[in-house]
C-alpha positions in Angstrom: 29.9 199.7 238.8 27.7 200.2 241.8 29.3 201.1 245.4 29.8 197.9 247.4 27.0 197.6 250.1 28.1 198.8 253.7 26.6 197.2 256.7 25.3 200.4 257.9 23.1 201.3 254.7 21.8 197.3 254.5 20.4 198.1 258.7 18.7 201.1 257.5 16.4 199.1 255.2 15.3 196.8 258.2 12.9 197.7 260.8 14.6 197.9 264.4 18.4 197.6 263.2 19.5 201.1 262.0 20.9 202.6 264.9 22.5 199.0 265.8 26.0 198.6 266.5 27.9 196.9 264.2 31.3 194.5 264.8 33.4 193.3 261.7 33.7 189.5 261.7 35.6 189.8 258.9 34.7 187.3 255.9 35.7 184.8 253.4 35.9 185.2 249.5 32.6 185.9 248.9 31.2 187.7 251.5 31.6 189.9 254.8 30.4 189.0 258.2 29.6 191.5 261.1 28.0 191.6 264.6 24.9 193.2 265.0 23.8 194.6 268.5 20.5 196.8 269.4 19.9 196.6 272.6 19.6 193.4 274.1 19.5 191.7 270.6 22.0 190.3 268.3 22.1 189.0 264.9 24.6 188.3 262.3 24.9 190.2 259.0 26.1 188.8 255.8 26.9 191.3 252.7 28.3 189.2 249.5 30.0 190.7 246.7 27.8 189.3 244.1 24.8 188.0 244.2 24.9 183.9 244.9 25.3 181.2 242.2 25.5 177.8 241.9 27.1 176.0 243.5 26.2 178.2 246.4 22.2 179.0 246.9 20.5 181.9 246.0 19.7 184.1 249.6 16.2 183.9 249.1 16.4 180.0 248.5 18.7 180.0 251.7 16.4 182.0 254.0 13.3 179.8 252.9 15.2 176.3 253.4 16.7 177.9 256.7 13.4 179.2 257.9 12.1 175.2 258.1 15.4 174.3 260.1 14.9 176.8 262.7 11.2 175.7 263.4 12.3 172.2 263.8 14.7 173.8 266.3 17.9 173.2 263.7 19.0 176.4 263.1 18.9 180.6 263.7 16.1 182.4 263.1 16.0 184.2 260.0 15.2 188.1 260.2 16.2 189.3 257.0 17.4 188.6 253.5 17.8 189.7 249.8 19.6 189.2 246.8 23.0 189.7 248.8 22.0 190.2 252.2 21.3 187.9 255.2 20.7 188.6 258.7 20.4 185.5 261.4 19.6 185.2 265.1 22.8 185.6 266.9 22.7 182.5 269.0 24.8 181.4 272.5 26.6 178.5 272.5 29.4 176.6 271.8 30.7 175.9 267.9 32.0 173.0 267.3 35.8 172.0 267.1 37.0 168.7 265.4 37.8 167.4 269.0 34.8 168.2 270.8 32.7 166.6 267.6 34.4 163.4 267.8 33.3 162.6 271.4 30.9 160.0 271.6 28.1 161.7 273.0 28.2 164.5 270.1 28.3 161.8 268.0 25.4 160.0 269.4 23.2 163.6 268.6 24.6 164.3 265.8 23.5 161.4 264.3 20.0 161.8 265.9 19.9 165.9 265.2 20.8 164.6 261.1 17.7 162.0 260.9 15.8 165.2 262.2 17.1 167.2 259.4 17.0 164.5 256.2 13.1 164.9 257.1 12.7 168.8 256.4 11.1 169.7 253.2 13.1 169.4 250.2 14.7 172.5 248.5 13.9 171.3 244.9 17.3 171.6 243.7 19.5 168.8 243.4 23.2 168.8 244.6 25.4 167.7 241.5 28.9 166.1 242.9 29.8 165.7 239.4 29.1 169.3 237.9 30.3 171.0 241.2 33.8 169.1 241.1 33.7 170.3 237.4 33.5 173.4 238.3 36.2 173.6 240.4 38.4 171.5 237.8 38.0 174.9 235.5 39.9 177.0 238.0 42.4 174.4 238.1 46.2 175.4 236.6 46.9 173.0 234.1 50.0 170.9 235.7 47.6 169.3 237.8 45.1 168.1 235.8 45.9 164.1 235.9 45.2 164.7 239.7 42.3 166.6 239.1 41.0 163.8 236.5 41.9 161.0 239.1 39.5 163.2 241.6 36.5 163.8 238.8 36.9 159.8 238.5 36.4 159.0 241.7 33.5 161.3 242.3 31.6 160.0 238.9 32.1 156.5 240.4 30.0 157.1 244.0 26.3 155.6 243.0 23.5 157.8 242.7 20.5 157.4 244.5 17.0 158.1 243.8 16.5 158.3 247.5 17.3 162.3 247.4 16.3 164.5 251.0 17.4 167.8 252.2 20.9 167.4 253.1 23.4 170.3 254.2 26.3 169.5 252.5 28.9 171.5 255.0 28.8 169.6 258.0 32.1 170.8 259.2 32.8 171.6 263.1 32.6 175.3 262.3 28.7 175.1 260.9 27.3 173.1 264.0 26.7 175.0 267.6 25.6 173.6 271.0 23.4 175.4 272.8 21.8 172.5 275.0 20.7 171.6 271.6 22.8 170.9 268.5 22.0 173.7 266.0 23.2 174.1 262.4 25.1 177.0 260.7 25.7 178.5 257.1 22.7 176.7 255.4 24.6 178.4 251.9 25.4 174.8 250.5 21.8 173.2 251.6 19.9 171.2 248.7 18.4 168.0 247.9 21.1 164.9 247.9 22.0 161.5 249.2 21.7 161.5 253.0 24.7 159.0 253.4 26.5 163.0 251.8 26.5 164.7 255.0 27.5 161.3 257.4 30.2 161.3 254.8 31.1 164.6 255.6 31.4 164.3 259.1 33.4 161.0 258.8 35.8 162.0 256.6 36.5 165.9 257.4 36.9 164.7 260.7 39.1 162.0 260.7 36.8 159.7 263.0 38.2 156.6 263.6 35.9 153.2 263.2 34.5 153.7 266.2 33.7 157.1 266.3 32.4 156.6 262.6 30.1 153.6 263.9 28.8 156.0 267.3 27.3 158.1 264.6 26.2 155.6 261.9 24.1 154.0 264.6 22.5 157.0 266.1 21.8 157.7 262.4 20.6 154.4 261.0 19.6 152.2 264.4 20.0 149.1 263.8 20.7 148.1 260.2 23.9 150.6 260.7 26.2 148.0 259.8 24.9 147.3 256.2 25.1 151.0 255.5 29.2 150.9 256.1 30.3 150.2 252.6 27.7 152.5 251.1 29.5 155.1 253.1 32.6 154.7 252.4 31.9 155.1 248.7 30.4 158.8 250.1 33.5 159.0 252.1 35.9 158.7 248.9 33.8 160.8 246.8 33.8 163.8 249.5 37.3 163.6 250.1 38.3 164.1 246.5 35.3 166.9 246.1 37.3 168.3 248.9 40.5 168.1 246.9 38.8 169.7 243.9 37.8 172.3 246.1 41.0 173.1 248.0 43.2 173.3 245.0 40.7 175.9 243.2 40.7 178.2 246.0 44.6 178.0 245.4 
């Protein structure tokens, strides 16, 4: 088995960085985050375990759909990546929390910062609700598999459209920083899929109340938002019990 990869090794392989201070972030359960300062810059440095697999993007898949969000002003910069390696632009601003996301004004850009995104170039891979709920249904002990068959049901019941466009598929708080402009995080998750998947997302991880819900819906869609209500709803349902799926295999 090969050593893990330490931050200081992965710097020395990029131009600029090696003598760079470096701050643990700590990390999740596939990779490890840290600060990383040279002077007057700053980037962020992910190491992961193993390399990336569905349903997660490759790095180099990341970095190229990543690259097209930053020149439309949607994201970081990227500086560096490889197989398990990823260095972004370090950017100021302000994350996101659940409260400041439901205000109406955040709202109101959020939905006009997501018609920006839905227009990037497509990935070319397709996000599969279906195989990635099956997928986390695997790690699932066996007492609760009527729940987890209720939740496969569910998500095998949402439509499909042919209408696929790049879509981030995380839109939590946590992934979305304002800087003056809204900027998105942790592109990991990014493919092609329904656009009604992400204003899903943000309705449902949120809790945002009718209201809230319609600030965003008509930013999004103008003025034919109402018709596009029950078609996501039906998103809605199907994220919430991909979230389900999700939550009880990290368990």
């Amino acid at each position: 088995m090969s050593e893990p990869l330490t931050p200081r090794a992965v710097l020395g392989r990029i131009d600029g960085w090696s003598d760079a201070s470096i701050e643990n972030l700590g990390g999740g359960l596939t990779n490890r985050t840290y600060l990383v300062t040279a002077g007057t810059r700053r980037c962020v440095l992910k190491i992961d375990l193993e390399p990336r697999v569905e349903p997660f993007n490759s790095r180099k898949d990341e970095a190229k759909i990543q690259r097209n969000a930053n020149e439309a002003g949607l994201a970081p910069a990227v500086l560096y990546s490889d197989r398990q390696c990823y260095l972004t632009e370090y950017v100021d601003g302000a994350v996101l929390s659940p409260e400041t996301l439901r205000s109406h004004d955040t709202l109101q850009r959020l939905g006009r910062a997501l018609s920006k995104l839905h227009a990037l170039p497509g990935s070319g891979r397709t996000f599969d609700a279906g195989h990635a709920a099956r997928i986390y249904a695997d790690r699932i002990d066996d007492a609760n598999q009527s729940e987890v068959r209720k939740r496969i049901d569910i998500i095998d019941s949402v439509p499909v459209t042919a209408e696929l466009c790049l879509c981030h598929n995380d839109l939590v708080a946590e992934t979305i920083i304002d800087t003056g402009e809204l900027k998105f995080l942790d592109w990991e998750y990014a493919c092609d899929n329904d656009p009604l998947f992400d204003l899903a997302t943000l309705v449902a991880h949120h809790d945002l109340n009718e209201t809230q819900a319609d600030a965003l819906l008509s930013a999004y869609f103008g003025r034919e938002w109402r018709a596009r209500r029950p078609a996501v709803a039906r998103q809605v349902a199907g994220y919430k019990a991909l979230l389900w799926l999700w939550q009880a295999a990290r368990e």
